[in-house]
N, C-alpha and C positions, 0 to 999 in steps of 0.2 A: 935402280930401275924405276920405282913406284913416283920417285922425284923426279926423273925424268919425262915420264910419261903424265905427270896428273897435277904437275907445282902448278896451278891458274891462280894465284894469290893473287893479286894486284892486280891481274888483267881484264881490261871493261869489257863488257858482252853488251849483245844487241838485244834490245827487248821484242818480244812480243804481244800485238795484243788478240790472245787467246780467242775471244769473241769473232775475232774476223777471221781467224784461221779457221776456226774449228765451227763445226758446228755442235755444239753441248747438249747430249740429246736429254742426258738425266744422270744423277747419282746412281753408282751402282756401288761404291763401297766407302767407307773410311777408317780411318786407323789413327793411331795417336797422337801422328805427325803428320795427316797427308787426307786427299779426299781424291775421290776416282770418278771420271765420269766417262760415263760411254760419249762418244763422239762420231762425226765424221769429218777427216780432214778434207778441209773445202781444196786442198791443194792437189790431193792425190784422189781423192774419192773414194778411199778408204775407209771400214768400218775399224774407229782404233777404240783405245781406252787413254786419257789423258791425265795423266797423276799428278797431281799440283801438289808440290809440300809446304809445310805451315813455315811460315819464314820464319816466325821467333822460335818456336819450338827445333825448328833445324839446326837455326844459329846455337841456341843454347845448347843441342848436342855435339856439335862441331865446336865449342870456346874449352870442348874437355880434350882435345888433342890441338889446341892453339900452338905454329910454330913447326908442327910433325908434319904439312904437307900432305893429308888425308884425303885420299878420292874419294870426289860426290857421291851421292847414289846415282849417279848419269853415268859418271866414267865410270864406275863398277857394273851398272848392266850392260852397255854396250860391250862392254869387254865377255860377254858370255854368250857364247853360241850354242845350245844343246836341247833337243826335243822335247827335251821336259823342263825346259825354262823357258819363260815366256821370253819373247823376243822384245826388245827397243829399239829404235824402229831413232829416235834421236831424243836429245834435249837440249831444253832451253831457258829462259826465261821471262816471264810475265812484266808486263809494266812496272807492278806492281814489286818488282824484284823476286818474285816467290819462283823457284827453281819448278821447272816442269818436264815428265816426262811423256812421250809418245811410245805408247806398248801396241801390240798385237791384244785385242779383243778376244778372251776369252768365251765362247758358249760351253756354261755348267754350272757346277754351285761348288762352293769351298769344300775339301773335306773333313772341317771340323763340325759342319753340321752332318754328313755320312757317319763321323764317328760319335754322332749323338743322336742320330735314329737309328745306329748299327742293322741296317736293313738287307734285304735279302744284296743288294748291288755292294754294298759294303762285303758281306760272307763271300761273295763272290768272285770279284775283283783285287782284295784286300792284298794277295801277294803281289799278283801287278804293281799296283800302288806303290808298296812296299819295296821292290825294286828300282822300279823305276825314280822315286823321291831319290833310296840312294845312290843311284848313278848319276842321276842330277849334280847332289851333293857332292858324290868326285869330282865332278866336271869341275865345278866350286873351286875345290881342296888343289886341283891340276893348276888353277890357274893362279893360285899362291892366296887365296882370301878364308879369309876365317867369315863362315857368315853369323853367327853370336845369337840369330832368332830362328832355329827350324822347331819349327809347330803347328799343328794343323791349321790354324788359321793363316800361314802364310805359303800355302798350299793348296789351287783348283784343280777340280776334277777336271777336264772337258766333254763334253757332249761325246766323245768320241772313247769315254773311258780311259784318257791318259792323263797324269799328272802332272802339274807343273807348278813349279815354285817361283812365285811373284812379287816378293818383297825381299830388298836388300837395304834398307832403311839402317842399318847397326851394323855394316860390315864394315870390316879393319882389314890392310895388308895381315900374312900370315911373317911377319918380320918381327925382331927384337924388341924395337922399341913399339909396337902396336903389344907386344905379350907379354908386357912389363904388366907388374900387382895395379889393380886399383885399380881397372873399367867394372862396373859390376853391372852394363846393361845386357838387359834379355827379357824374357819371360820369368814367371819368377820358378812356376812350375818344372821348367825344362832345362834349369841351369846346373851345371853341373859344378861336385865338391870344390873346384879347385879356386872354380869362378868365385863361387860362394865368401871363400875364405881368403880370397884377394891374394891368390897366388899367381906366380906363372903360367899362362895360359897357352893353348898353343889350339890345331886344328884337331882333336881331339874330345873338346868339349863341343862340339858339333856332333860326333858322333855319341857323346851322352844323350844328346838335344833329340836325335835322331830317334833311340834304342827308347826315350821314351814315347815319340809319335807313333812308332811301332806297338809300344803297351798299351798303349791307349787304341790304338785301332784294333785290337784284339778283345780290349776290355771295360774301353767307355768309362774307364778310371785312370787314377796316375800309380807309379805302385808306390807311391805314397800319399799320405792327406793330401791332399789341395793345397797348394803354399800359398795361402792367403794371409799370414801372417808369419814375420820374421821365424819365432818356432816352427812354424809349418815349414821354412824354408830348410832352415838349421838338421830336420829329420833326412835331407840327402845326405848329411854329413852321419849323423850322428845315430841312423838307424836301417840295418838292411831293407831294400824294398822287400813286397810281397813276391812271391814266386810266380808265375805265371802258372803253373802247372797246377797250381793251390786254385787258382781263378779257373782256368777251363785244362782240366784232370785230360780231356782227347784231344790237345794241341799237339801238333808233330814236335817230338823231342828234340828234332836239331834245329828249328827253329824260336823255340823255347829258348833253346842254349844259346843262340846268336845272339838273342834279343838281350836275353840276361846277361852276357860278356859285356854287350856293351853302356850297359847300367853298373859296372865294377866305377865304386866311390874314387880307388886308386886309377890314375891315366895310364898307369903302366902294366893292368891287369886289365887295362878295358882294347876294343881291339884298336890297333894303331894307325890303321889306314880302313877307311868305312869299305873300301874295295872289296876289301877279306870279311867284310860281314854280309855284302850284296855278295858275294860270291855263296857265300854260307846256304841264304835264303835261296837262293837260283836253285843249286844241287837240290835244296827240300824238296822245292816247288817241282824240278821234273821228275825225283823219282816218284812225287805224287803223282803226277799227272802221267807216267807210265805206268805204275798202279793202277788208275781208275782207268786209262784205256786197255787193261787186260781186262777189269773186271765188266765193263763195255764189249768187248769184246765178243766174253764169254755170255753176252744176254742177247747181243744182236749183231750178229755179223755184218750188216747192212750198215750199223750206225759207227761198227768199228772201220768198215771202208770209209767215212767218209772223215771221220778225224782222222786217219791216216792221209787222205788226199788233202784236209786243210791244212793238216802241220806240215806238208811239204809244200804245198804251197807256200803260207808263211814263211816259210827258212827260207825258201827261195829268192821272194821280195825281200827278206831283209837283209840277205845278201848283196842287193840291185838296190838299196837306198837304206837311211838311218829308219825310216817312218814309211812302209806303203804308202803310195798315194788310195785314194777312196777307188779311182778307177781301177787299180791292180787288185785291189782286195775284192771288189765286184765281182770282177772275171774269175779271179780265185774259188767264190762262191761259187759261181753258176757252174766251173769247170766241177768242183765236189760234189754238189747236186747232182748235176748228171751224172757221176758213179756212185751216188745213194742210187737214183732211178733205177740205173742199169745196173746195182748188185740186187737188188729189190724183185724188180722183172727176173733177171737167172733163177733165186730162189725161191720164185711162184708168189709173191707179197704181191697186196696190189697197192699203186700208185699212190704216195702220200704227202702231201704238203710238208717240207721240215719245219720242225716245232723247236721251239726253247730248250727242249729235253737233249736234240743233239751239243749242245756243248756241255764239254766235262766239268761238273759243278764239284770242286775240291769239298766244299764246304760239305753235299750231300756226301759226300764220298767218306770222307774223316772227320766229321763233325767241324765245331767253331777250331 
């Protein structure tokens, strides 16, 4: 199928020159192999992001599957459709030969700087996050790719508090001969025993890759040294991580447990399809979040009408689309508001602007 779909060996392409299309407003990131600039396409009049990757440094990671017929990182984002991956929008290439791609523009900031000021939006959003990375990650694992780098730097917030995963720079088919011994690219932190030890690999070590971005969002560590050097690396293999529960003692237990399943050195003790661990986290997350609307509840009946009319709300819209639009979520508000007012008014309160305090903060609720 992958041969079919992605063989462009030999075939000339048309160039671009970047300049004329785009307008290049400024740098907004770079990475090992590639540099981002915010843009706007002169064509569409579009606000995009334009990702130019490093010709030599591409070629020389492409000369390690010479012969295998491995799709670009163009054909693998195009090939991805899901609310928590950025979109691409096309690619191409520069005069210059250097491959380019056209993204959807992100407004946020990566979440590997949230998980190094772990701030109150971090406590707060963090299961969000946490789900929504891994159902991205399915999306991924559904469409047959092994992605080889999930870690918070390849990872935005958006303005809007959703996650999305923007780099596919190291992805392989999830096929035989891509999970043969001997790729050993990643992260060094986030790679998993088997990668390590140049064994058979499969989609699995993604959800290593995963179970640590989740450690680290809970702990602003890794739960081992920092693998900055070979030994440092060698401790996946050769030493249990820390426990999460040792790091923060009032983390909800089945959460704890997810995360720590899928940090298991062996692939065949760790969980098998990342689904069953986003399913794990979900269950946590609502009986928490049914917990603190009893205990809501029981403090102000006024503030428990009104998460009860936004969660149905919400369930509503997301039944009627993957993502609310901004307008459905508005009316949503204004419809909840009005029965804070109006339980507010019945039980004699007077009239109050809603505050930050009406939504349910897990974090105030259960601690980190």
């Amino acid at each position: 199928m992958f041969d079919k779909l992605f063989n462009r060996k030999g075939l000339s392409h048309q160039k671009t020159d970047i300049t004329k299309r785009f307008n290049l407003i400024g740098r907004v990131g770079q990475g090992s192999m590639s540099k981002v600039w915010r843009a706007t396409d002169l064509q569409s009049g579009r606000s995009v992001a334009v990702k130019i990757l490093d010709k030599e440094k591409t070629a020389k990671y492409e000369s390690r599957f010479q012969g295998l017929h491995k799709p670009s990182e163009g054909d693998v984002a195009l090939s991805l459709h899901h609310p928590n991956i950025v979109k691409t929008y096309e690619f191409g290439w520069t005069q210059e030969d250097e491959m380019f791609l056209v993204m959807e523009f992100v407004e946020g900031i990566g979440l590997a700087l949230l998980v190094d000021l772990q701030n109150e939006e971090m406590k707060r959003y963090r299961l969000r996050y946490m789900i929504q990375i891994g159902e991205a990650l399915n999306h991924f694992h559904q469409q047959n790719w092994i992605h080889r780098d999930i870690c918070p730097r390849n990872v935005m917030i958006a303005d809007d508090k959703s996650a999305r995963m923007i780099d596919f720079g190291l992805v392989v088919p999830n096929t035989a001969i891509f999970c043969r011994p001997g790729n050993r690219t990643g992260t060094a932190s986030y790679m998993a025993p088997e990668l390590i030890k140049r064994q058979t690999t499969d989609q699995r070590l993604d959800i290593f890759s995963y179970a640590v971005t989740c450690f680290e969002m809970y702990t602003k560590r890794f739960p081992w040294d920092a693998a900055l050097t070979i030994d440092a690396v060698m401790q996946h293999i050769n030493k249990p991580p820390v426990q999460l529960t040792e790091l923060i003692p009032n983390i909800d237990s089945q959460i704890a447990a997810a995360i720590m399943k899928g940090l298991e050195a062996d692939p065949d003790r760790r969980w098998q399809n990342v689904s069953d661990m986003v399913a794990e986290i979900r269950e946590a997350e609502a009986r928490m979040v049914k917990a603190a609307r009893k205990a809501t509840a029981a403090k102000d009946p006024a503030k428990a009408a009104l998460a009860q009319s936004a969660a149905a709300s919400a369930s509503t819209a997301a039944k009627n689309a993957s993502m609310p639009k901004a307008a459905e979520a508005s009316a949503a508000e204004k419809v909840a508001t009005g029965k804070l007012v109006a339980a507010r008014k019945k039980s004699g309160e007077k009239k109050q602007k809603r505050s930050s305090d009406d939504e349910i903060d897990l974090n105030e609720m259960f601690g980190n």
